[in-house]
C-alpha positions as CSV (number, residue, x, y, z in Angstrom):
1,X,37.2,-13.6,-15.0
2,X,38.5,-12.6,-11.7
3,X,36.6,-12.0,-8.8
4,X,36.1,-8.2,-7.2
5,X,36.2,-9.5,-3.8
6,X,38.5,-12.8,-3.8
7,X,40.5,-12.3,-6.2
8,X,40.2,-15.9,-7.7
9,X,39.7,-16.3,-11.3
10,X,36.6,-18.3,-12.4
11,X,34.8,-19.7,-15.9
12,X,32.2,-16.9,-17.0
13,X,29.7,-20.0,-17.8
14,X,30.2,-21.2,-14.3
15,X,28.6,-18.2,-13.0
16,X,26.3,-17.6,-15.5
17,X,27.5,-13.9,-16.3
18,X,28.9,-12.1,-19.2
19,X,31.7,-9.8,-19.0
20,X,29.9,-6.9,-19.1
21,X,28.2,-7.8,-15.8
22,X,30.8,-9.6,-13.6
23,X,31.7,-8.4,-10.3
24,X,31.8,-11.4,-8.1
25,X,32.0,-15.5,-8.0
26,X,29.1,-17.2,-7.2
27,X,30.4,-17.9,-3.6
28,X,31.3,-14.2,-2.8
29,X,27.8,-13.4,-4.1
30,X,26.2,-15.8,-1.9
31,X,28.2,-14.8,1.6
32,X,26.9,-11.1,0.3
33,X,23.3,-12.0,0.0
34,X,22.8,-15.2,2.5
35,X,19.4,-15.5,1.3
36,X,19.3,-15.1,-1.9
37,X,18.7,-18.3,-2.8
38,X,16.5,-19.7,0.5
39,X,12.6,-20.3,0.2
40,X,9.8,-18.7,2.0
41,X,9.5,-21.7,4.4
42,X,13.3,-22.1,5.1
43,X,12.9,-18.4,5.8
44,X,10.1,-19.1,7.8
45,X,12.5,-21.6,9.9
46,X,14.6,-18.5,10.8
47,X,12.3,-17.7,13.0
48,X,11.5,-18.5,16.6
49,X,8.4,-20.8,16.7
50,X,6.4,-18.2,18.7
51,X,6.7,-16.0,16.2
52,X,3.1,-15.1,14.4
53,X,3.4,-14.5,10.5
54,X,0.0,-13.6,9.0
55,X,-0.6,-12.4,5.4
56,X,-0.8,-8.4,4.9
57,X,-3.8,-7.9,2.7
58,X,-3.6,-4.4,-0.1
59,X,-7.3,-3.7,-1.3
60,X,-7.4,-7.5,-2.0
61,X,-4.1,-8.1,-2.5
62,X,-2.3,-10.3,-0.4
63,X,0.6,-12.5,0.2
64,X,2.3,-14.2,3.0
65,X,5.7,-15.5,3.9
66,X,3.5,-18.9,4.2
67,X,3.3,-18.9,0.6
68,X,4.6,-21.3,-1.6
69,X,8.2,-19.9,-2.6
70,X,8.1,-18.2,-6.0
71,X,11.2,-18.6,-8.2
72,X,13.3,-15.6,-9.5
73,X,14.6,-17.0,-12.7
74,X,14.6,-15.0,-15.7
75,X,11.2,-15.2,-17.6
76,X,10.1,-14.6,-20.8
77,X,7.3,-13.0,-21.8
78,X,5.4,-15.8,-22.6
79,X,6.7,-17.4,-19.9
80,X,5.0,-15.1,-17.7
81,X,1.8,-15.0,-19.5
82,X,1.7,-18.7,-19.3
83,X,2.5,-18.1,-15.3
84,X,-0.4,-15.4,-14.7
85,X,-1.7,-17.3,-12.2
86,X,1.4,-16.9,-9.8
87,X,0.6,-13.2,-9.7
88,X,-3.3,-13.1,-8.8
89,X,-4.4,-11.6,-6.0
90,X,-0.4,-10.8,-4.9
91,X,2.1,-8.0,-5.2
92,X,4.4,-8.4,-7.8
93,X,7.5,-7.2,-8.4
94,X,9.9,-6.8,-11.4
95,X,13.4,-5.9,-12.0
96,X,15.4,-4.7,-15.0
97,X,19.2,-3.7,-14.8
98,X,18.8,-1.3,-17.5
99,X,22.5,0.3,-17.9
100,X,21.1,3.8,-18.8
101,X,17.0,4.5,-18.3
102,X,16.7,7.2,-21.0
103,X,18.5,4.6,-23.5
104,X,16.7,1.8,-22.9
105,X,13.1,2.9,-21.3
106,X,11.8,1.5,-24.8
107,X,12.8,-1.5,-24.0
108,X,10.9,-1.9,-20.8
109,X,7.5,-0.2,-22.8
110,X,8.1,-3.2,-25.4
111,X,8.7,-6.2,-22.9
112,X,5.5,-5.3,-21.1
113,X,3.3,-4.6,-24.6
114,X,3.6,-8.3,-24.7
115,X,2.6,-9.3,-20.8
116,X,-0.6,-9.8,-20.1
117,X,0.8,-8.7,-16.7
118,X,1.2,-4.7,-14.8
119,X,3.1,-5.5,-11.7
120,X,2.5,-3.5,-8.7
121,X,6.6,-2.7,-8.8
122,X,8.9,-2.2,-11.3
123,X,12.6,-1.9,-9.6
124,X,15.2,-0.1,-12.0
125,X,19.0,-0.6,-10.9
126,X,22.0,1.1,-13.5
127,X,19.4,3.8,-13.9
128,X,21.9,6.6,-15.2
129,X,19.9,9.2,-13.9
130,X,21.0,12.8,-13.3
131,X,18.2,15.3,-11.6
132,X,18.3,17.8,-14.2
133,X,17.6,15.4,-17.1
134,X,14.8,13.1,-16.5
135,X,12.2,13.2,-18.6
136,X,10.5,10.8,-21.2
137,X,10.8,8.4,-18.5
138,X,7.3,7.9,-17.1
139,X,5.3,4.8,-17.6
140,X,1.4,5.1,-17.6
141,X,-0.2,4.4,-14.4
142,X,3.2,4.3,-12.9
143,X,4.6,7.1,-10.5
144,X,8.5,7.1,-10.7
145,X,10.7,7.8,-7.5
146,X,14.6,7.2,-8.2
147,X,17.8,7.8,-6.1
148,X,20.5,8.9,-8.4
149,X,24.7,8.1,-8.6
150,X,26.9,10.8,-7.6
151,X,29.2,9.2,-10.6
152,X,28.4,8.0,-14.2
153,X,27.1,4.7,-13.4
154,X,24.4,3.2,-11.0
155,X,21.4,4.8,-9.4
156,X,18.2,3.2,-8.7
157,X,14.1,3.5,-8.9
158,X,11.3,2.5,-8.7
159,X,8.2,2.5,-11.1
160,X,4.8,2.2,-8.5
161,X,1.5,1.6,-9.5
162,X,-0.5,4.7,-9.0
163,X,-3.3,2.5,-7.1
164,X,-0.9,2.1,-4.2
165,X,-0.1,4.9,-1.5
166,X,3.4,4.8,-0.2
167,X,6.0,7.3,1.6
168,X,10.1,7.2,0.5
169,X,11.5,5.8,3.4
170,X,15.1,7.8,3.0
171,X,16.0,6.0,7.1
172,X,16.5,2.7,5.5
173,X,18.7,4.3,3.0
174,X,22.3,2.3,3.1
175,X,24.5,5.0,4.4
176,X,28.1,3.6,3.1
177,X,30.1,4.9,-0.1
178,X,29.0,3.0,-3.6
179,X,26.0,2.5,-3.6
180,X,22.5,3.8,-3.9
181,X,19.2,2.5,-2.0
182,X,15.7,2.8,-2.3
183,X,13.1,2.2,0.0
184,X,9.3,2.8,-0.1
185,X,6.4,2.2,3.0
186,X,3.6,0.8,0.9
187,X,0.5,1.7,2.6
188,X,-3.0,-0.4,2.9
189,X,-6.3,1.5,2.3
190,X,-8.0,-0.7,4.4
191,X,-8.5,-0.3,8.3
192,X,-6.0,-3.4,8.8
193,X,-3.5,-0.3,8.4
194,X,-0.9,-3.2,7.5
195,X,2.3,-2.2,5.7
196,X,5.1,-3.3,3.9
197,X,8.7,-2.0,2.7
198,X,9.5,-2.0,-1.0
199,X,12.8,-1.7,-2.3
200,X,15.9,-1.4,-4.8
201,X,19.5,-1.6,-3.8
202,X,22.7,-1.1,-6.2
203,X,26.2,-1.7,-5.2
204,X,29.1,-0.2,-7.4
205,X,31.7,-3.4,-8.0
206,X,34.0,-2.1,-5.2
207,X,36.4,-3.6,-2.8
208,X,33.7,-2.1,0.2
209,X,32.2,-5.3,-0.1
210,X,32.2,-6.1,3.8
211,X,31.0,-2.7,4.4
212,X,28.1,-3.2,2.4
213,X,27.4,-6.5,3.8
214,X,27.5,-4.9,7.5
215,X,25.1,-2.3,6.4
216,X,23.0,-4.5,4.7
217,X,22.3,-7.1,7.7
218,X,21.7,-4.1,10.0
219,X,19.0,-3.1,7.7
220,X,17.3,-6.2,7.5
């Protein structure tokens, strides 16, 4: 398969993709998200040794970049039954790269009838969402926000527990051509007044990968 952004051609088994969901070679992928594949305490080294890090507590949840890194494979359901304990007392966030919400919303309903689990976010990427059709999409307990494609593919949203308070952050949006962002200012109910951004990006395989790159450091 060839690369969107190198050009190179490279094994489909080496970069543990399908055809359906190629775009770029693990190296491209890398220089486009430089830490995607860091710990919490290498990320932790980016930072000058004066600087404080101290754990942002949500009505008893809390984590901290101190923590022990958690991986981001793909899991199972059992396999996150079995790992409960990793989301105790933490936010937790989920993915899915649904290729059309109103398709496959079922599908999401049955992976989570067998989790013992409700995560705090549930981040929806190849949403397929247009304004004027969106309904049978809500998940109980969940309040749905979602940033829609202008074309037939992508948009993104995000499925947040109702216990949470949050405003849409539409300033952090990425303001380049191909892609849709999604940001949310979760809010603590206690006096701490701590707060934390939440969010879902989705780039269109496009040659504006530099672009989005740019953006996307600025942003962080």
């Amino acid at each position: 398969m060839m690369c969107t952004i190198c050009k190179n051609w490279t094994h489909s088994r080496c970069c543990y993709v399908t055809y359906d969901n190629f775009a770029t070679c693990l190296p491209c992928n890398h220089n486009c998200f430089p830490i995607s594949e860091i710990s919490n305490i290498e990320l932790l080294d980016l930072f000058p040794s004066t600087t404080k890090i101290t754990p942002i507590t949500f009505n008893e949840i809390s984590f901290s970049l101190a923590e022990p890194h958690v991986p981001n494979d793909y899991l199972t359901p059992s396999e996150i039954n079995s790992a409960n304990s990793m989301f105790c007392n933490k936010l937790s966030y989920f993915h899915f790269s649904v290729r059309s919400l109103a398709k496959n919303k079922h599908k999401i309903d049955s992976f989570f009838s067998m989790c013992n689990v409700s995560p705090d976010f549930i981040a929806i990427s190849e949403n397929k969402l247009k304004s004027k059709c969106c309904t049978n999409i809500q998940i109980s307990d969940y309040k749905f926000v979602h940033v829609d494609s202008l074309t037939n593919a992508g948009g993104v949203g995000l499925y947040v527990n109702k216990k949470l308070q949050y405003p849409v952050r539409q300033d952090l949006e990425l303001p380049i051509h191909g892609c849709e962002s999604l940001f949310i200012e979760v809010k603590s109910n206690n006096v701490s007044g701590k707060k934390c951004i939440v969010g879902v990006i989705y780039r269109h395989p496009s040659p504006n990968a530099q672009a989005y790159q740019l953006a996307f450091t600025k942003l962080l």
